[in-house]
Legacy VTK file of the C-alpha trace (Angstrom):
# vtk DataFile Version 3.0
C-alpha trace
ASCII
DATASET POLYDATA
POINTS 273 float
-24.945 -117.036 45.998
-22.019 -116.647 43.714
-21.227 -114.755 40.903
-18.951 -115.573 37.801
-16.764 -113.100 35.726
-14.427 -113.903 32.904
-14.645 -117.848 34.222
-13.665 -117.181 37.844
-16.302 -117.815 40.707
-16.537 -114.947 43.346
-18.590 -115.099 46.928
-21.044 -112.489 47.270
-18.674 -110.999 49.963
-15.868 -110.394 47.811
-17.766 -109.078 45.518
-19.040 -106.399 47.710
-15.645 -105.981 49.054
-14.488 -105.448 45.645
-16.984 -103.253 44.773
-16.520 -100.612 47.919
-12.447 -100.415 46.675
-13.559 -99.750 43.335
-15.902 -96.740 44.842
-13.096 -95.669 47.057
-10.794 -95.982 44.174
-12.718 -93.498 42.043
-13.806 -91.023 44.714
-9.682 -91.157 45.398
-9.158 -90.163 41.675
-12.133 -87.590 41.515
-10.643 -85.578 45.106
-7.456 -85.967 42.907
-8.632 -85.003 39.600
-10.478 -81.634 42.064
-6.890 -80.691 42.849
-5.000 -81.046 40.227
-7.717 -78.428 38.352
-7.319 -75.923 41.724
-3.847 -76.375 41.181
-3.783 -75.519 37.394
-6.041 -72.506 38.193
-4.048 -71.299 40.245
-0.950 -71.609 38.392
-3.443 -70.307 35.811
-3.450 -66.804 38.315
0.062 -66.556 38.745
1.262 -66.575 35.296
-1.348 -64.495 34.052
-3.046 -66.801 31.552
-6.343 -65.427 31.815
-6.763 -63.287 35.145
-5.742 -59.690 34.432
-7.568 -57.731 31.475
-5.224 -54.628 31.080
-1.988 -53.571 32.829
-3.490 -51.418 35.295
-5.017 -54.659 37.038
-1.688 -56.085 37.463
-1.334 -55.801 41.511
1.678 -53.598 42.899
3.889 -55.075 45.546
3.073 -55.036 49.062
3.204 -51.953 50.778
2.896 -49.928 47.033
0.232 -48.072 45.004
0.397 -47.066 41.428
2.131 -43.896 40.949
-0.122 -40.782 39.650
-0.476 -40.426 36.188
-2.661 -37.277 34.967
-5.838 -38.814 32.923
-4.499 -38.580 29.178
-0.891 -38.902 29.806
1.366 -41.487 27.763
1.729 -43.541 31.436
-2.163 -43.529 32.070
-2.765 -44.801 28.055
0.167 -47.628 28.930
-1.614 -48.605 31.818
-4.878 -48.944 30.230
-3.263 -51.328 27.062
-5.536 -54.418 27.102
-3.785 -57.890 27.486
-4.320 -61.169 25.564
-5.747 -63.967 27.764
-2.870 -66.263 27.183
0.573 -65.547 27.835
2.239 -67.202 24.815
4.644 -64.846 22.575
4.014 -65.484 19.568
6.584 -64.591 16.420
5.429 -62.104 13.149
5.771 -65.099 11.389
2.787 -67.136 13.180
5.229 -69.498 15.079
5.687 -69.785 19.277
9.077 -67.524 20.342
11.732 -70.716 21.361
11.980 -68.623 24.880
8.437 -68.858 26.643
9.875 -68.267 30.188
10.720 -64.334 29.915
7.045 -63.117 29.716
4.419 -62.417 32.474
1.908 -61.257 30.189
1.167 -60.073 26.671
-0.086 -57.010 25.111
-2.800 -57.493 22.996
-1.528 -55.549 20.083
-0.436 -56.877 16.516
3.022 -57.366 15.776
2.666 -57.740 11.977
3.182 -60.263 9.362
7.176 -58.721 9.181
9.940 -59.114 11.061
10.186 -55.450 11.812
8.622 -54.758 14.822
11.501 -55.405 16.821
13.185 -54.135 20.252
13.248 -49.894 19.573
10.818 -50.462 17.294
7.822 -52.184 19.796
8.705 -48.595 21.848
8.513 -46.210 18.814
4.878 -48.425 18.013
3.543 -47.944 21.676
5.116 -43.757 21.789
3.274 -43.597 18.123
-0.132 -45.228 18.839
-0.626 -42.988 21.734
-0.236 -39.563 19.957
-2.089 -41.256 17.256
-5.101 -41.586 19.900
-4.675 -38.238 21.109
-4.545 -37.115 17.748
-1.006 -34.942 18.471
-0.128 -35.847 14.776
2.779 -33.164 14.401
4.082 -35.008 17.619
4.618 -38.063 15.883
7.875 -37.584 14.518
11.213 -40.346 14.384
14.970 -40.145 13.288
17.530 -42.333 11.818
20.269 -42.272 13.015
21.745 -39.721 10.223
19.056 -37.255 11.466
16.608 -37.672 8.719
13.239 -36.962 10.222
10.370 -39.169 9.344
7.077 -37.084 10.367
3.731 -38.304 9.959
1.314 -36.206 7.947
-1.713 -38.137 7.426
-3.706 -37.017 10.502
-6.113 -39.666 11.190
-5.807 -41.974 7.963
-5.430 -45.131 10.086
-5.464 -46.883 6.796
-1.820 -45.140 5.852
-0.656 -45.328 9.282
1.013 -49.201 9.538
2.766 -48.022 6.292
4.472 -45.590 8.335
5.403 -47.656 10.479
7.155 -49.873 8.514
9.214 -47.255 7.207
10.172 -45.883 10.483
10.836 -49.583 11.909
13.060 -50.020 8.763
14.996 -47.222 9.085
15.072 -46.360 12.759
16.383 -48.517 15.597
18.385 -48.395 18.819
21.109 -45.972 18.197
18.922 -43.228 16.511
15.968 -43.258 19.501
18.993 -43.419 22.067
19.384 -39.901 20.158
16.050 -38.499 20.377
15.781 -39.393 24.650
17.193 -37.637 27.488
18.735 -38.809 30.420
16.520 -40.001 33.366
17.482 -40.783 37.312
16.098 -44.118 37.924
15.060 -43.103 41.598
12.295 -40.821 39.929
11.491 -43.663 36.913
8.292 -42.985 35.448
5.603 -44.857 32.909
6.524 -44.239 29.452
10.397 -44.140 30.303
12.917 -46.005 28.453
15.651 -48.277 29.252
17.863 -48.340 26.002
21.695 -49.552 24.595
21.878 -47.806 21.540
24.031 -49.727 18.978
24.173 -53.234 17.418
23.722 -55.244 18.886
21.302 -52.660 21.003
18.396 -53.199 23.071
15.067 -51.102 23.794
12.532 -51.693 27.268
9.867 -49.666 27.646
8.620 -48.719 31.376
4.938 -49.817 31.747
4.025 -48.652 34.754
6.029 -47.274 38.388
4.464 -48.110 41.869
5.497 -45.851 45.013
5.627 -46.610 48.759
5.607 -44.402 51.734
9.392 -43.742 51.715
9.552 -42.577 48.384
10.821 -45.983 46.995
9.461 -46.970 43.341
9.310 -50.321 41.911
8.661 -50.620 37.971
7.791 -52.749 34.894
9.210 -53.420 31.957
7.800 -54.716 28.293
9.980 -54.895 25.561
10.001 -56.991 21.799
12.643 -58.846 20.728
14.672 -60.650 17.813
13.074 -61.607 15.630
9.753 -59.508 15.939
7.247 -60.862 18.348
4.677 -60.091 20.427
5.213 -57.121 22.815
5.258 -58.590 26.121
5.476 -57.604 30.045
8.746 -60.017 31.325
9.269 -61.195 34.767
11.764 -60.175 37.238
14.154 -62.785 36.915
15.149 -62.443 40.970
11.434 -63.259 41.470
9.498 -64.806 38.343
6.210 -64.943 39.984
6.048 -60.718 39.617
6.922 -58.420 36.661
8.234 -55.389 39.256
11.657 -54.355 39.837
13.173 -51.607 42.316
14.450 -49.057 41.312
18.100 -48.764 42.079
20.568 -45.885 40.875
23.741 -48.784 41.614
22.435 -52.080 40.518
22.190 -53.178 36.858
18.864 -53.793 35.855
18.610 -57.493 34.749
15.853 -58.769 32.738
15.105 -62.348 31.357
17.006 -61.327 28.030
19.235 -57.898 28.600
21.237 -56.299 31.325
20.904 -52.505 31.344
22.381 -50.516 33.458
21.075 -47.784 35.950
22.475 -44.774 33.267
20.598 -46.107 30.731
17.501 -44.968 31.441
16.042 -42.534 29.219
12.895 -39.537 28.858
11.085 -38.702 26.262
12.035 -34.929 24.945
7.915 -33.707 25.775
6.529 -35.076 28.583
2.827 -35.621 27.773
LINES 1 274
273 0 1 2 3 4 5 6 7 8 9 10 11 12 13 14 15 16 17 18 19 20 21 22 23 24 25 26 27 28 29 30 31 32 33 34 35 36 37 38 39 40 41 42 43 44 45 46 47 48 49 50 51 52 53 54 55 56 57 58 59 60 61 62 63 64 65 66 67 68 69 70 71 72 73 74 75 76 77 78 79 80 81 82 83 84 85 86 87 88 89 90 91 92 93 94 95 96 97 98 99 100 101 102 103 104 105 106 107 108 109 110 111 112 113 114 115 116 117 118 119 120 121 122 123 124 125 126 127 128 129 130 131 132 133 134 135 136 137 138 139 140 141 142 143 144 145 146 147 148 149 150 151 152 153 154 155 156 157 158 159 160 161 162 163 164 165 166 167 168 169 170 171 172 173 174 175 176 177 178 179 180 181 182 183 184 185 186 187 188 189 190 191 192 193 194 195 196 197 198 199 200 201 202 203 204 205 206 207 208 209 210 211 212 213 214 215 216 217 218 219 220 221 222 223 224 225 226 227 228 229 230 231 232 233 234 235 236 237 238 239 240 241 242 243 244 245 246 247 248 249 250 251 252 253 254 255 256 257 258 259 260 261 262 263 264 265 266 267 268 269 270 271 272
């Protein structure tokens, strides 16, 4: 028996020979197809696209567990901040950041249709919406750098509160937080410190959260914003982009995907709450 395609006779026995390479052929592509999709999922994992739903679920180094933070604190809140299921940063203005290789995740927390919500000003947001939860209202309190005081008053009108904001974002920065921290040893970092070069050009990073190991050693991570204002993100160690943890070290410089601070620069917050 023979069988004709397109004009060309073929033996039964080709045919069938033909047939079980096409089968193989396809099974080939589907086991491909299978891996390619574990592959992506598990890229997926490692970059954070969709696996971890706050910051606390972030996993600490080997060997580390999460330092204690007293239920209420500013460190515990950090830790609890939720975290978008992408890991895009995204600029006030609706458009992708040009750099998309600094972040390990996102915090899912509005930037603003402005470009204000910059470097110092992503840390005054995060200090700000804490005591704002807490309802500490008289604690919510920023300086320019001339030492005008800009205090909120509102209690909880959330309504009023972005306005506030704005006005502190526009007339704050940098060199007038610098002002309002005090100095920190980086051995005994903590959630809620600050990594900051007053000035201008100036930079702001914000400690997320500290892990501990049996020695004593602590590892932490950073989030910062950037120029223009964007989303606040969680960046990657650059000396290991798969994790967003770097030791602690009172010598070396602490280099991040965008800034260079050194071990000095780290900075408290006046009341430790």
């Amino acid at each position: 028996m023979e069988y004709m395609h397109n004009r060309v006779f073929i033996s039964k026995k080709s045919f069938m020979t033909l047939h079980m390479w096409s089968l193989l052929f396809l099974i080939g592509c589907n086991q491909i197809k299978a891996e390619q999709e574990k592959a992506v999922s598990a890229t997926a994992s490692v970059n954070n696209v969709e696996v971890y739903d706050n910051v606390n679920a972030i996993p600490v180094p080997d060997g580390f567990k999460r330092l204690t933070c007293k239920e209420g604190s500013f460190g515990y809140w950090l830790r609890e901040l939720a975290l978008k299921p992408g890991k895009e940063v995204y600029l006030y203005n609706g458009s992708l950041k040009p750099n998309q290789d600094a972040q390990f995740a996102v915090i899912d927390l509005s930037v603003g249709n402005k470009d204000l919500q910059q470097c110092a000003d992503a840390v005054m947001r995060l200090r700000a919406e804490f005591l704002f939860d807490q309802k500490l209202f008289s604690a919510i309190v920023f300086s320019d750098n001339l030492g005008k005081k800009y205090e909120w008053k509102e209690n909880n009108n959330r309504a009023r509160f972005q306005a506030y904001l704005d006005r502190v974002f526009g007339m704050c920065g940098t060199a007038s937080l610098e002002k309002q921290l005090r100095p920190a040893a980086l051995s005994s970092v903590e959630p809620g410190d600050v990594f900051i070069k007053g000035g201008f050009p100036g930079h702001a990073m914000i400690v997320m959260d500290v892990a501990v190991n049996k020695r004593g050693n602590r590892w932490f991570m950073l989030a910062q914003s950037y120029m223009p204002a964007q989303d606040i993100h969680i960046v990657k160690n650059p000396g290991n982009p798969a994790s967003p943890w770097y030791p602690a070290d009172d010598v070396q410089p602490v280099v991040t995907p965008e800034w260079t601070f050194m071990p000095g620069q780290l900075k408290r917050w006046q009341a430790t709450l």
